[in-house]
Every structure is written in structure tokens, then in C-alpha cells.
DOLO-269065 format. One line per 4 residues: number of its first residue (from 1); their letters; for each residue x, y, z of C-alpha. Coordinates in nm, 4 decimals. Example, Ala and Ser with C-alpha at 12.3 -4.5 7.8 and 13.67 -1.06 7.14 Angstrom:
BEGIN
1> AS> 1.2300,-0.4500,0.7800  1.3670,-0.1060,0.7140 $
This chain:
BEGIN
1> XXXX> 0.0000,0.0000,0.0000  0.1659,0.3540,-0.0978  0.1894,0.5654,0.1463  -0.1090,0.8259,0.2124 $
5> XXXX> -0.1037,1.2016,0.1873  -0.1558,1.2591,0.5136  0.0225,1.0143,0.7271  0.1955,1.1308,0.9759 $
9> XXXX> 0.5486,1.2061,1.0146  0.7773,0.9767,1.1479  0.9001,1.2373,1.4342  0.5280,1.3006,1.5282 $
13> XXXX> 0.4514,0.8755,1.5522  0.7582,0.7967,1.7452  0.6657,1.1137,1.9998  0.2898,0.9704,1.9934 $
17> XXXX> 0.4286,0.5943,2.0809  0.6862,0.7370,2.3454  0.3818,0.9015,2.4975  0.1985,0.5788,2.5352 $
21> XXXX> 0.4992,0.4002,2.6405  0.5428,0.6605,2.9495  0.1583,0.6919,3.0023  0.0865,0.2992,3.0160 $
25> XXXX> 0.2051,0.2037,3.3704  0.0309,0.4754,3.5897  -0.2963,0.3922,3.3439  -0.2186,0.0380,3.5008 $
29> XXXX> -0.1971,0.1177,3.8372  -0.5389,0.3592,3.7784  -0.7238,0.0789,3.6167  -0.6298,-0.1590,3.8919 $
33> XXXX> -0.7498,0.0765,4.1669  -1.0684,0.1069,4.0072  -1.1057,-0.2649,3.9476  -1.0364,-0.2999,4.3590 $
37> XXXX> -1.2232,-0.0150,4.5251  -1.5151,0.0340,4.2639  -1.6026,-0.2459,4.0253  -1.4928,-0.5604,4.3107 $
41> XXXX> -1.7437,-0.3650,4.5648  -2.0246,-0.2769,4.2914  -2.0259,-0.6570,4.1794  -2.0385,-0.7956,4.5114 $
45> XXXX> -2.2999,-0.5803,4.5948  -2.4758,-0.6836,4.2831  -2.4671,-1.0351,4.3159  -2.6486,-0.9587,4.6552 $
49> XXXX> -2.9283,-0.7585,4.4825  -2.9827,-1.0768,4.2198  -2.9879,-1.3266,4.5469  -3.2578,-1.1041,4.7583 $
53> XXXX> -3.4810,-0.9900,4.4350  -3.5284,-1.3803,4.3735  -3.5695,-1.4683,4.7064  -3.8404,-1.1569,4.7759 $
57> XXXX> -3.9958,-1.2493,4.4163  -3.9844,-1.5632,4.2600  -4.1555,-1.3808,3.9257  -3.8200,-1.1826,3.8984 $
61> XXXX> -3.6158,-1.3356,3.6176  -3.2452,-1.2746,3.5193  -3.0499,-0.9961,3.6072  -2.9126,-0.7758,3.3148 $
65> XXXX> -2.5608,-0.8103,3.2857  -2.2547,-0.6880,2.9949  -2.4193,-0.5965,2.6901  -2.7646,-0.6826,2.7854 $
69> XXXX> -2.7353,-0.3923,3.0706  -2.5477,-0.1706,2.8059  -2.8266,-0.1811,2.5528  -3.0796,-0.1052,2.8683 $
73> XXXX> -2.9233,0.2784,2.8670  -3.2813,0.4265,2.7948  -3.4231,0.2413,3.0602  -3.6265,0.5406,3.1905 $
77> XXXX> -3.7984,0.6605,2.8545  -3.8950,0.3137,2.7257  -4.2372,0.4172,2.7400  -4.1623,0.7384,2.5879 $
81> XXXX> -3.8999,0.7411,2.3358  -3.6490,0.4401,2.3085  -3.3483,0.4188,2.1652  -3.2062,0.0916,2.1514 $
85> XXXX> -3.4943,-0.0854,1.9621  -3.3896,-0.3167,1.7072  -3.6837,-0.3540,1.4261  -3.6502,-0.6457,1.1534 $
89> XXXX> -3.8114,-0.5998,0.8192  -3.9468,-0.8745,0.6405  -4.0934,-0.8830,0.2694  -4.3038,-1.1937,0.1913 $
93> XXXX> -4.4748,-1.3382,-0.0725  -4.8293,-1.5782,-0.0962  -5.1898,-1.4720,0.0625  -5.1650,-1.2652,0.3893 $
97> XXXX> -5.3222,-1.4375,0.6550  -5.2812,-1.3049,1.0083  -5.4075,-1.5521,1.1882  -5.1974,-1.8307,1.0330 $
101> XXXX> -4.8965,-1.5885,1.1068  -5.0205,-1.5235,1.4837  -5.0514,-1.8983,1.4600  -4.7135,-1.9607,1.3845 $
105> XXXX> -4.5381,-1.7305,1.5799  -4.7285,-1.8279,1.8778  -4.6338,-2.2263,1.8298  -4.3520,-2.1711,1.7088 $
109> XXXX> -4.1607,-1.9172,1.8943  -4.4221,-1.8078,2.2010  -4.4419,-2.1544,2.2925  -4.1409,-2.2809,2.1784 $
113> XXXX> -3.9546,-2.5237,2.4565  -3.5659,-2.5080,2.5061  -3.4677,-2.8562,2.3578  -3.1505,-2.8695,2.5926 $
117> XXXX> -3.3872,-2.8778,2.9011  -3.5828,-3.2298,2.7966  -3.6267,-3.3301,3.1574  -3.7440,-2.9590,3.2896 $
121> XXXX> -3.9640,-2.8537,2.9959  -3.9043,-2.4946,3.0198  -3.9941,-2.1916,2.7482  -3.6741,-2.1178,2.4863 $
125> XXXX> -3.7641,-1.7500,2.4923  -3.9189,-1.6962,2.8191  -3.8031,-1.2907,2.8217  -4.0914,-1.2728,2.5253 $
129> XXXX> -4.3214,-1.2838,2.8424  -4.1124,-1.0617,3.0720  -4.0830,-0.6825,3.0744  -3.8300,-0.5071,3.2074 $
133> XXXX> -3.8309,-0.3322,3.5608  -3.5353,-0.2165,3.8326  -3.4649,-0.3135,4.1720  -3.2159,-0.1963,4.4164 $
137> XXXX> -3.0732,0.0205,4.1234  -3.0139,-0.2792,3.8717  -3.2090,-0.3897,3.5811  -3.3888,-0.7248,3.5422 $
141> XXXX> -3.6441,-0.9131,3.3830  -3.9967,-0.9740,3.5472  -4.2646,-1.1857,3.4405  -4.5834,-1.0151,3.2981 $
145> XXXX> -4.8804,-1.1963,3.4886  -5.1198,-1.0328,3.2767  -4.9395,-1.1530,2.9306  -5.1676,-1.1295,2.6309 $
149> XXXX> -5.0385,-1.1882,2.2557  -5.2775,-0.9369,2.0859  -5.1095,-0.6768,2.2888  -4.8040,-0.7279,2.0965 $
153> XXXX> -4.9192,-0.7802,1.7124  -5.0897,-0.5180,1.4745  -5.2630,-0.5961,1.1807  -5.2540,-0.3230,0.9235 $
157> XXXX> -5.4805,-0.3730,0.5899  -5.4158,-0.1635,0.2956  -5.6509,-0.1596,-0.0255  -5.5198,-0.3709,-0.3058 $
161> XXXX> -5.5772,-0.0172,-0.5071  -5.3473,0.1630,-0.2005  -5.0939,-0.0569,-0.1579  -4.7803,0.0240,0.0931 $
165> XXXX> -4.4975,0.2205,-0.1161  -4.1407,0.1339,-0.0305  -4.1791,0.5580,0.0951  -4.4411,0.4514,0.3430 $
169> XXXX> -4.2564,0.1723,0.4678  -3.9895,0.4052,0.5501  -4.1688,0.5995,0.7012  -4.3492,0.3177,0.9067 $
173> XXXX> -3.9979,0.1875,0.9737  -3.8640,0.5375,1.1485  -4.1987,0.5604,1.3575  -4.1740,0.1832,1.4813 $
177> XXXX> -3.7876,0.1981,1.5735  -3.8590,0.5142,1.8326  -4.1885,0.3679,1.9090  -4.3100,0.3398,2.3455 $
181> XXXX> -4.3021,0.0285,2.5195  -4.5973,0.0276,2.7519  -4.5314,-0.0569,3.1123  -4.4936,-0.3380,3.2781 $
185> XXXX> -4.5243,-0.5161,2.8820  -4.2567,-0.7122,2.7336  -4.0607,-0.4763,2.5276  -4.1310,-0.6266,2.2026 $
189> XXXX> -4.4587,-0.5886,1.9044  -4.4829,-0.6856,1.5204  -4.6650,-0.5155,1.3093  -4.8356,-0.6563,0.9717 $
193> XXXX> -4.8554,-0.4854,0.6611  -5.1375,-0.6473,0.3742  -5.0737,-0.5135,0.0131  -4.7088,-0.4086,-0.0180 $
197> XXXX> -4.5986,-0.2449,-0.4130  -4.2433,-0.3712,-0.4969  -4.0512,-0.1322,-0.7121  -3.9561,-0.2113,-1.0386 $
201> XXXX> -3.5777,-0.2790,-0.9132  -3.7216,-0.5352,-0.6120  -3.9481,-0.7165,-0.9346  -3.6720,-0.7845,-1.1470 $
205> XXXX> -3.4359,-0.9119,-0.8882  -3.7274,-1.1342,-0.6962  -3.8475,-1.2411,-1.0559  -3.5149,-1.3620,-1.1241 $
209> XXXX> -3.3977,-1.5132,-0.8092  -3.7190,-1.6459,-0.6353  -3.8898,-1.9260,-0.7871  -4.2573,-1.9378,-0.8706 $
213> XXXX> -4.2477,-1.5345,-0.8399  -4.3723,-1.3334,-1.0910  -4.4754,-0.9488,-1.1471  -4.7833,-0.8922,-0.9819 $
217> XXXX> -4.8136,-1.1427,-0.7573  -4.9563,-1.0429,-0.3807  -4.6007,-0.9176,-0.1367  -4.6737,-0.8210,0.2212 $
221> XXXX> -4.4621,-0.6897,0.4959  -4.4098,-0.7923,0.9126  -4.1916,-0.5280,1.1020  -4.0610,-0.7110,1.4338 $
225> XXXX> -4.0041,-0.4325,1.7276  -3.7781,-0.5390,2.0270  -3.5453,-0.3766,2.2558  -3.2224,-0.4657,2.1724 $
229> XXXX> -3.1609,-0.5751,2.5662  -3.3284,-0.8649,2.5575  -3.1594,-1.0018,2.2699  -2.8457,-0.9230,2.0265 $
233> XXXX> -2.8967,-0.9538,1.6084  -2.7649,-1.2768,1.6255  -3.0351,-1.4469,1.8752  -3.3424,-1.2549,1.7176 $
237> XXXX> -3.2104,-1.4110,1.3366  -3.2216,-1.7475,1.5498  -3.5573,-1.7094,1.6866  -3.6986,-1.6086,1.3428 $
241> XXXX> -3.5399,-1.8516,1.1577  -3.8366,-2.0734,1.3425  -4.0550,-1.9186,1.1302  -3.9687,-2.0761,0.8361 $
245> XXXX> -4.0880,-2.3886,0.6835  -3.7314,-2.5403,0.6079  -3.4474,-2.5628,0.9097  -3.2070,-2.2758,0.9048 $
249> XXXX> -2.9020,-2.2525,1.0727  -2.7467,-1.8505,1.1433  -2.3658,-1.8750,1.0475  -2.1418,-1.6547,1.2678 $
253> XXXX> -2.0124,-1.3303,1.0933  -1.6379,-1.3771,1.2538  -1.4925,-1.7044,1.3721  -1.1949,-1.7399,1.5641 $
257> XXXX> -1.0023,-2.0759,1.6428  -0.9047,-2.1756,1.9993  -0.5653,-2.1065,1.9416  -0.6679,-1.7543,1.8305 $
261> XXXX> -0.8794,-1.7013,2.1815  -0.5610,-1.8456,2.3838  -0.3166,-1.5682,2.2154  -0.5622,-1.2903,2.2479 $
265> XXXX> -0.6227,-1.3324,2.5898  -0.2257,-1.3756,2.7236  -0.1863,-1.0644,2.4565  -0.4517,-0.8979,2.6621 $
269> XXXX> -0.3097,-0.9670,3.0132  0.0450,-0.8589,2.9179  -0.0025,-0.5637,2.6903  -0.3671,-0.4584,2.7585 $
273> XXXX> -0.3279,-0.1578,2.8862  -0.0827,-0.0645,2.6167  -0.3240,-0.1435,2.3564  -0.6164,0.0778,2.5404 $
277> XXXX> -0.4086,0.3781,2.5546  -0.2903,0.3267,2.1673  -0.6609,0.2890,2.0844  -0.7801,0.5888,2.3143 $
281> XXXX> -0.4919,0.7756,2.1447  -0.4939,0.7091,1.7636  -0.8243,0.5409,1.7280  -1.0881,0.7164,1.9276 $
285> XXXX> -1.2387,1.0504,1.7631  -1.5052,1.2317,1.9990  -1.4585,1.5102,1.8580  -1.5435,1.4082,1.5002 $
289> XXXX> -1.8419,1.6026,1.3573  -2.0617,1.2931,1.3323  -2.0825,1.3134,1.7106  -2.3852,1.5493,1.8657 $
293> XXXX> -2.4299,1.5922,2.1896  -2.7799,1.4697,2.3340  -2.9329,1.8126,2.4016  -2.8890,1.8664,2.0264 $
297> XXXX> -3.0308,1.5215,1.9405  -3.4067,1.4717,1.7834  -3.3655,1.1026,1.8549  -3.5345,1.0302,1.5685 $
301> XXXX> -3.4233,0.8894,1.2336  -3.4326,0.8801,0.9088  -3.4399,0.4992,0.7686  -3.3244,0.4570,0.3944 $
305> XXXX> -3.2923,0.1723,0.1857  -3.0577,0.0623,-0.0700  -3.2084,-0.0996,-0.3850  -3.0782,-0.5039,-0.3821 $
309> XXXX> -2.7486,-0.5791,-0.4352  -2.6006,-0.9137,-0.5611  -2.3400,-1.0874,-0.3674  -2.2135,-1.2112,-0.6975 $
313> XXXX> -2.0720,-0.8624,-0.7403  -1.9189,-0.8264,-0.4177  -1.7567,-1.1387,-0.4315  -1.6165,-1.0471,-0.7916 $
317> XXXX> -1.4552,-0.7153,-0.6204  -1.3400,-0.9466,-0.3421  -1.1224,-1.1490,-0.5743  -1.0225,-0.8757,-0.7317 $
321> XXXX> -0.8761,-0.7114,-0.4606  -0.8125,-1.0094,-0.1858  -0.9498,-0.9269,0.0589  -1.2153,-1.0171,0.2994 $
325> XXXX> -1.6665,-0.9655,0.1970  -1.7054,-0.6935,0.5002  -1.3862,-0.4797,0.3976  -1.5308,-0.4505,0.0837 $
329> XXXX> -1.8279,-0.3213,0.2373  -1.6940,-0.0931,0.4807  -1.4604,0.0238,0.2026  -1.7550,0.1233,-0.0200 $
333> XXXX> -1.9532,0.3123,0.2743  -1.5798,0.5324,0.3023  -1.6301,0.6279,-0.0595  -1.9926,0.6936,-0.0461 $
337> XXXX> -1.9528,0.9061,0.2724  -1.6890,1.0803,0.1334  -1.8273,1.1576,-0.1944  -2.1123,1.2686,-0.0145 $
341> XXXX> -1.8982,1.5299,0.2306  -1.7138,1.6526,-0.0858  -2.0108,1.7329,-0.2530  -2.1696,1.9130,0.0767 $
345> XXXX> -1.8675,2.1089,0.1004  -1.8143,1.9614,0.4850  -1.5102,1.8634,0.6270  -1.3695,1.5284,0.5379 $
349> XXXX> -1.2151,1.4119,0.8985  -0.8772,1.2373,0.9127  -1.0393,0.9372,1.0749  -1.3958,0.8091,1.1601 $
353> XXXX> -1.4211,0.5691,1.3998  -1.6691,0.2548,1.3283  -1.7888,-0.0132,1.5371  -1.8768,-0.3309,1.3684 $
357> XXXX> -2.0143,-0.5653,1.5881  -1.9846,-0.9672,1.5465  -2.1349,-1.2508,1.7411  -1.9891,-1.4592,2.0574 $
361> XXXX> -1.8906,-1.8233,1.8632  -2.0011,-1.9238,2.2496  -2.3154,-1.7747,2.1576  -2.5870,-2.0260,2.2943 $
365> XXXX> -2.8845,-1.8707,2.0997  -3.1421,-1.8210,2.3407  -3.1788,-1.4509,2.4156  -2.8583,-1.2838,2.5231 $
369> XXXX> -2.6386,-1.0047,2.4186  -2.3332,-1.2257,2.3334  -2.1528,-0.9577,2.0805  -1.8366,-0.7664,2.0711 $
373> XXXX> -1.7340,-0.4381,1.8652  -1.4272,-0.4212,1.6484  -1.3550,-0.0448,1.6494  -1.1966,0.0448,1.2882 $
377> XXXX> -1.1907,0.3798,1.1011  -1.3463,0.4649,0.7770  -1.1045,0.5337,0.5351  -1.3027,0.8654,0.4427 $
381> XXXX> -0.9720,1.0579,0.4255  -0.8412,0.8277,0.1321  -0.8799,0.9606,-0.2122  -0.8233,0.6510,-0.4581 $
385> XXXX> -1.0805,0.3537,-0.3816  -0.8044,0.0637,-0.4220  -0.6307,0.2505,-0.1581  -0.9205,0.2868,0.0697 $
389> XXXX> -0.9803,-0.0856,0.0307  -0.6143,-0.1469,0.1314  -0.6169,0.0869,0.4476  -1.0206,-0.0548,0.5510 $
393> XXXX> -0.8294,-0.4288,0.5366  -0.4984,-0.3006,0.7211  -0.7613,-0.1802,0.9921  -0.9113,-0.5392,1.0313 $
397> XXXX> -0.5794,-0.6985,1.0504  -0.4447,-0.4588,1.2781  -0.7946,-0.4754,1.5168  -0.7740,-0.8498,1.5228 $
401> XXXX> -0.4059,-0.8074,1.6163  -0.4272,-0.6318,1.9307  -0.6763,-0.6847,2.2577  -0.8914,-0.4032,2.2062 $
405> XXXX> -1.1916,-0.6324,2.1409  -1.1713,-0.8358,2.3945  -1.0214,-0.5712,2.6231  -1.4005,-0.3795,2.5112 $
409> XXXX> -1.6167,-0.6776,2.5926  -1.4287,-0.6890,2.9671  -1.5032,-0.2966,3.0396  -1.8567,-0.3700,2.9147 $
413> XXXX> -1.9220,-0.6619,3.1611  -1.7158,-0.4765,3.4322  -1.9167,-0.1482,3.3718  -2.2551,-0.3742,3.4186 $
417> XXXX> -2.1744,-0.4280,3.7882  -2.2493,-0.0592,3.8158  -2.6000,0.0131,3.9149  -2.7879,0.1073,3.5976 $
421> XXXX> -2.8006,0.4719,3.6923  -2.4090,0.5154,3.7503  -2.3770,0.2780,3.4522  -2.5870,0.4936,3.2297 $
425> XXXX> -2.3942,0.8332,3.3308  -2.0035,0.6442,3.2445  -2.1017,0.4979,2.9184  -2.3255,0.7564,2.7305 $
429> XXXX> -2.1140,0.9029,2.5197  -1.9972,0.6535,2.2548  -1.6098,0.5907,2.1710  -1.7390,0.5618,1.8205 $
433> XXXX> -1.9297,0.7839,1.5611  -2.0695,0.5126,1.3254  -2.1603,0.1731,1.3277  -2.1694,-0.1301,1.0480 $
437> XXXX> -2.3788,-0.4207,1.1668  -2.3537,-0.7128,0.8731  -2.4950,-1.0430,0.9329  -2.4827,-1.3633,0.7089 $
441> XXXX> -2.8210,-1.5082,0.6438  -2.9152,-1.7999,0.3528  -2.7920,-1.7990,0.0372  -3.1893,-1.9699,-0.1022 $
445> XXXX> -3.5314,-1.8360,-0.0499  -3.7260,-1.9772,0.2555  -4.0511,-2.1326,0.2092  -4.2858,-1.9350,0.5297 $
449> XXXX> -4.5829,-1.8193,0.6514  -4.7660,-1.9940,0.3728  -4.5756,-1.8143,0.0744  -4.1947,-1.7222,0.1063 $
453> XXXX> -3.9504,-1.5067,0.2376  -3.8301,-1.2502,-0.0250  -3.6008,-1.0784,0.1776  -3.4833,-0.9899,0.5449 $
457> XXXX> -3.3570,-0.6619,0.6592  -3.3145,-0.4685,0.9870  -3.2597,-0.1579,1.1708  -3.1383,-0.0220,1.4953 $
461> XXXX> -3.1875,0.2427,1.6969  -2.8299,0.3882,1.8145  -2.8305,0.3205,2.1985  -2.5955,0.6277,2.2768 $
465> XXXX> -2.6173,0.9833,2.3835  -2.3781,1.0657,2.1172  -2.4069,0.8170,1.8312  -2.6467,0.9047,1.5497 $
469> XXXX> -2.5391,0.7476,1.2175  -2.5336,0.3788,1.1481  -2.5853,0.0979,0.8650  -2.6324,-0.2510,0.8635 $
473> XXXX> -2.6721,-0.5477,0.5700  -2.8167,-0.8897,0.5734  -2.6762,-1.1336,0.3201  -3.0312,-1.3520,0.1966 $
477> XXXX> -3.0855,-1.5559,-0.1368  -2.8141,-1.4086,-0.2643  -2.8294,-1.0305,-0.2245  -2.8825,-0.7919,0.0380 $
481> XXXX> -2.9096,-0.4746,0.0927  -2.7868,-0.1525,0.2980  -2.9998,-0.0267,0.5693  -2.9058,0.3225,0.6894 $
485> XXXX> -3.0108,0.5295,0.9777  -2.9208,0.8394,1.0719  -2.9862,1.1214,1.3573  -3.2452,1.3367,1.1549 $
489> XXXX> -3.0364,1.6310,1.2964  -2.6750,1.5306,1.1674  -2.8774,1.6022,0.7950  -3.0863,1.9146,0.9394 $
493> XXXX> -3.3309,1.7075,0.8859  -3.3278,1.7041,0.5129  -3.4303,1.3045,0.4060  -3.3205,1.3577,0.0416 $
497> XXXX> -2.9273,1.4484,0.1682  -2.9775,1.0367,0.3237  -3.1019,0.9075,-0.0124  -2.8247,1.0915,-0.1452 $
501> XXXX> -2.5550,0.9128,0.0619  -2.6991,0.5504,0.0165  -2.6532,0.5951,-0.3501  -2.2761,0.7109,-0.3259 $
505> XXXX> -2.2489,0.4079,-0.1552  -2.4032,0.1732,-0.3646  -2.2020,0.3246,-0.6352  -1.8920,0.2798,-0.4523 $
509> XXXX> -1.9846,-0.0652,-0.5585  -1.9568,-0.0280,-0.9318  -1.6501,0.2375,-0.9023  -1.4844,-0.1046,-0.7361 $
513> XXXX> -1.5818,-0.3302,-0.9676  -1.4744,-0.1031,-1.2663  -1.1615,0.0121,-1.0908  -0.8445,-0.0352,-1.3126 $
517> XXXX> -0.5392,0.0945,-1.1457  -0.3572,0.0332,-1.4750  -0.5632,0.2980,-1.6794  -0.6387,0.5827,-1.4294 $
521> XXXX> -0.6773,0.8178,-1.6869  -1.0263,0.6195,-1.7465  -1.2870,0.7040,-1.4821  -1.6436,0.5587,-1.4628 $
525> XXXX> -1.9075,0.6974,-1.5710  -2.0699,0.7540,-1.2327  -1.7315,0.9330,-1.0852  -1.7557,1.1868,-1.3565 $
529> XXXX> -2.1218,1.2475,-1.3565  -2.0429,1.3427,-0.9455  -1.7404,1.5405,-1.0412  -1.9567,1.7542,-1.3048 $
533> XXXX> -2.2524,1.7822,-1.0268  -2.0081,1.8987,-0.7980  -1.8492,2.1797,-1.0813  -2.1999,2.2697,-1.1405 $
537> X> -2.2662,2.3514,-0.7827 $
């Protein structure tokens, strides 16, 4: 890789290493007094909250802990105005019937027993009938007594000659991802859509790739609501996949060997506090203008779609370039972001900081939060697209290097011995400004509900103070597509500017797959067309 523009100088990286060097034993010595005179206490203390809130109530169920607590931050305006709901989007094809899809998801996943308890025939997904409530200053999970399914499905009929536009979904997607919990409800509510018109784009692609499907036949729409700290991405794909006729097995996005884990962790014990300060030092950018502060926050968002893309391009660019299916992606959203910024006239920031999350291999399934975030920086700040390829895969090799993921998950699960309050104040600002979530699904069309499953796609709410811009992809039949949300106020709340940016991304794409280092002198035609808009302007 040749060296960037703006790199810096070799005086200025050995000063910046010599500071972290000199800073990294007292930040040693601080860490450990915290560990001993805050976190020991708070989790002692805390394991003696779960003890006397099960013996006092034997309807209290498990005790938030790491993530789970982490995505529990809006605790005190669930019933107001979330923001760490998660809502899943699912197109389907055959004849809507909402009672065979009540049906289903009440045999299926409702009452659904955990196969690994065949002697204690418990519920899999018992939190489905548990809200979520405090005690003593922690968070937990509490039976609802008065549980009653219709509370937590909507049925939604629109006129074969009004059918829901992919607009109106939008909109219906941004209202249901800041949507109330009632109280003392399980945190969770899907919403049916009858009569759904595909664009022209989602025709051609599901007449090609779905069997049996042709223009005109009947598509409707489920949006699943649920607060992100009952379950991670990862579980809630795993629950749905129950709702398809043919088995379905999530794949992990990230898998590590046991060797891998071993090295990571003695790396992490030696040179962790080394790594946190680098991190802190280089990595971390709270200053970056994608950060707002929370009294300057709508918390709401706008919720665009990319139209489909097919994996058989990505994988082409893959090859091309060698290197891995996500650093492909995560280059692509650098271009599009920056092309959008150029255009804007804003400034394009040395580094943006991204958290991509990935799932626990340990992961069990049921509902947990079983995730960690890989913190890498979109190469926004890189003007030629192999090159911003090159520095996107440099970040995952370097992240996967060092402790900093595993030295995050530890600071998350030592953080949740706080009480919820104290936990909330320490965390709300986020050490990142974006964030990527990808997730592999099928490469076939699932036979469900009666018809089949066209496509699955998902959103998420931010869950920080200062976080308001994220995306997030899931891989199905074939193709997927990018989901982006974004603060309304980081756009001043102009939707078209986000409909501009998921296009520069999606074009990224082609710019990729064209891309011919050997002929620079010819662009494509998309490049030029933004490079005349931008003249014009």
C-alpha cells in the first residue's frame, strides 16, 4: 500500500508511541485501583441484589448483565422514546393471513420449549413474556402476569388499489424503531402490513432469483419491534429462523479458532493496557463532527434503503482485490460518505471511527447479548478507492491483532456491575461515531408463513447519547441490501441528503468493480457524472 497524503510524520509517531509508552504504567496502576475499590465492591454488591430480588420475588427473572445492561441505557424513557430498539423488516410473498402468522409465531416461537432442558420442559424464549423493571438500582427481567399476545401484534390492511410504497414503509420503519413500550409489557410488538408495491428494481431481482415469483403477484410486509436488551442480532435471526418452513441454521459473521482465543487473551493480560491507551490515542475521535451531543439530538431517524445488491458482485470485487466480503463493504460506505462530504462542502475528517459488531462463537442462541465491537476507522480521508480498500483491510488486521476487542467486551461486563443509573452516566457518550452491523443469512429463499420469504432486513436504533449514524446489511438468497439510519439532525433534517448518501455508496460498488489501477486516466461513468454535479454547484 503507498503511502497516504496525510500520514503522519515519522518524528510526530515515534513522539505519539513514546507518549503511550510513558503513560501505560500509571494507566495500570489507575485501572487496577478502580477494578479494587469500585467495580470488586459494585459486583459484590450486585450479586447480593440478584440473590434477595429472587428470594423476595420468585416472578423476577435474570439480572441484566454486559451488553444486555449496556443496551438497557434508555431504561427510563422506554415508554416514551427508546433508543435501543432493534426492528426487523421482512418482505413476503403468498396470501396474507394473520391468523396463520399469529398462529405460527405463537407455536412456534411463544411456545417454543428449550430442547436442551428435555427433563425440565421450560420456554426457549421466556423474556418474550417478561418486561423489564429495576430493583435496588439494577435492571432485570420480570414476568408479565397479565401476558396477552394481541397486545403485541398489529394488523394493518391496505386496499389492493393503495398498496404500501417502499416511501411509506420508511416511514413506518422510522416511527416503529422510536416507538413506546408500555409498562410493565414485554418490550417487544410486530406489526403486519397487507398489500405491499415492490418497485420495479425489487421485481426484477425477486423475478429472477425467487422461484414461482412473478410481477404482480400479492407481497406483504411484518416489522418485528424489540429492545435490543433482551436479545443481540444474532439471537433474534435465530428465533426467526423458526418461522420458516425449512431448518435454518445462522452462520457466525467472525470465527476465531481456539488457538486464536488463547493468544488474544495472554496478549490482553500482558499488553492490555498498552493497547487501550494506543486505541484511546490514535483510534478514538469524539470530537469528530458525526458526534452530537444529546441536548442537540431529535432522537429520531431517518431509515433509507438501498435498492438489492447481488453478492455475486461483491464477491467479484473481493477477488479482485483479496481481501475479505465486510472490507469490501466498509470500504464502499468510506467512498460513499466521502463523496457525499465533498459534494456538501463539509469537512472530510482524518479518521472516523466505526464499530462493527460480530457474534460470541459461544453464543448459545437463546436470548442474550453475546456480541463484541471491532472499532476500525473509515477510510473517508483516502482519495483513490483501491487505496481505501487497502487501508479498511490493514484496519481489520491490525484490530484483530491487538486486545482491544476483547479488552471492550471486559469494560462492558465490568461497567454492568455498576447500578444502571451510575452505569448509564459512564457509558453515554460513545467511543465511536458510526456503526456497520452485517450479518450472514441464507444464500436460497425460505418457504414461510404460507408463501416465502423474499427478503430480510433490519434496523437499529443507536443506543448512545452521542451516536447518530449507522448501517447494517443482511446477506439472503443471494443479495442484500444496505440499511441506513441516521440522527435526523446530523442532515438538518433534510431526508433527500440520506437518499443521497446511500446511492454514493451503492455506487462505490460499481466504481470497485470497474476500478483499473492500470488505466487511471479512465474514470467511470458515475465518478464523472459526481465530479460535473459537484463543478456545477
Amino acid at each position: 500500500m503507498s503511502k497516504l497524503s496525510n500520514s503522519p510524520s515519522f518524528l510526530k509517531e515515534f513522539l505519539t508511541t513514546l507518549f503511550i509508552i510513558i503513560l501505560t504504567p500509571p494507566f495500570s496502576i489507575l485501572i487496577f485501583l478502580i477494578l479494587f475499590l469500585v467495580i470488586l465492591p459494585c459486583s459484590i454488591y450486585r450479586r447480593l441484589v440478584d440473590f434477595i430480588a429472587h428470594t423476595l420475588d420468585p416472578d423476577m427473572g435474570k439480572l441484566l448483565c454486559g451488553m444486555s445492561a449496556a443496551q438497557n441505557r434508555d431504561f427510563d424513557i422506554l415508554n416514551v422514546k427508546p433508543y435501543s430498539s432493534q426492528v426487523v423488516c421482512f418482505r413476503l410473498t403468498g396470501t396474507t393471513k394473520f391468523e396463520q402468522f399469529r398462529e405460527t409465531l405463537s407455536q412456534r416461537i411463544l411456545e417454543r420449549l428449550d430442547p436442551t432442558q428435555p427433563y425440565n420442559p421450560t420456554l426457549q424464549y421466556p423474556e418474550l413474556r417478561q418486561y423489564l423493571t429495576t430493583f435496588m438500582g439494577y435492571a432485570f427481567l420480570k414476568k408479565d402476569k397479565n401476558f396477552d399476545f394481541n397486545n403485541h401484534c398489529t394488523y394493518l390492511k391496505r386496499p389492493s388499489n393503495d398498496p404500501l410504497t417502499r416511501k411509506e414503509l420508511s416511514k413506518l420503519w422510522e416511527s416503529e424503531i422510536i416507538a413506546p413500550y408500555p409498562k410493565r409489557r414485554s418490550p417487544w410488538h410486530v406489526t403486519v402490513i397487507d398489500n405491499y408495491l415492490p418497485t420495479e428494481k425489487e421485481t426484477e431481482c425477486w423475478t429472477k432469483n425467487v422461484e414461482g415469483y412473478k410481477k404482480g403477484d400479492h407481497v406483504w410486509v411484518a416489522l418485528l419491534r424489540i429492545h435490543h436488551s433482551l436479545a443481540d442480532g444474532f439471537a433474534v435471526q435465530k428465533m426467526l429462523s423458526y418461522l420458516a418452513d425449512e431448518p435454518y441454521v445462522p452462520k457466525f459473521s467472525i470465527k476465531t479458532t481456539a488457538f486464536q482465543n488463547f493468544m488474544l487473551g495472554l496478549r490482553t493480560g500482558i499488553l492490555g493496557s498498552y493497547d487501550a491507551l494506543t486505541r484511546f490515542i490514535r483510534w478514538t475521535d469524539p470530537f469528530n463532527t458525526l458526534h452530537i451531543p444529546s441536548d442537540k439530538q431529535s432522537h429520531e431517524y431517518f431509515i433509507v434503503e438501498s435498492d438489492l445488491i447481488s453478492m455475486k458482485q461483491v464477491k467479484a470485487i473481493k477477488e479482485k482485490f483479496g481481501v475479505a466480503f465486510t472490507a469490501i463493504l466498509v470500504a464502499a460506505i468510506s467512498g460513499g460518505f466521502r463523496k457525499f462530504l465533498v459534494k456538501h462542502k463539509r469537512p472530510i475528517p482524518s479518521f472516523i471511527s466505526t464499530g462493527i459488531p460480530f457474534t460470541d462463537p459461544d453464543h448459545t442462541s437463546k436470548f442474550d447479548n453475546r456480541f463484541s465491537i471491532a472499532t476500525i476507522g473509515l477510510a473517508v480521508h483516502v482519495d483513490d478507492p483501491k487505496e481505501r480498500v487497502l487501508y479498511v483491510k490493514n484496519q481489520f488486521n491490525l484490530i484483530l491483532s491487538t486486545s482491544w476487542i476483547k479488552l471492550l467486551e471486559i469494560t462492558v461486563n465490568a461497567l454492568s456491575c455498576l447500578p444502571i443509573r451510575l452505569f448509564r452516566f459512564v457509558s453515554q457518550s460513545s467511543l465511536f461515531s458510526s456503526v456497520y452491523s452485517t450479518q450472514p443469512g441464507p444464500d436460497k429463499c425460505l418457504p414461510a408463513i404460507g408463501g416465502k420469504l423474499l427478503e430480510v432486513n433490519f434496523a437499529f436504533g443507536t443506543g448512545s447519547d452521542s451516536l447518530g449514524f449507522g448501517l447494517s446489511s443482511v446477506t439472503y438468497n443471494k443479495h442484500f441490501r444496505f440499511v441506513m439510519f441516521m440522527e435526523k439532525n446530523l442532515l438538518e433534517g433534510d431526508k433527500e441528503q440520506a437518499e443521497e448518501l446511500i446511492s454514493y455508496i451503492t455506487d462505490e460498488l460499481d466504481v470497485l468493480e470497474k476500478y483499473n489501477s492500470s488505466k487511471p486516466e479512465v474514470e467511470d461513468e458515475k465518478v464523472q457524472r459526481w465530479k460535473d454535479s459537484i463543478k456545477n454547484d
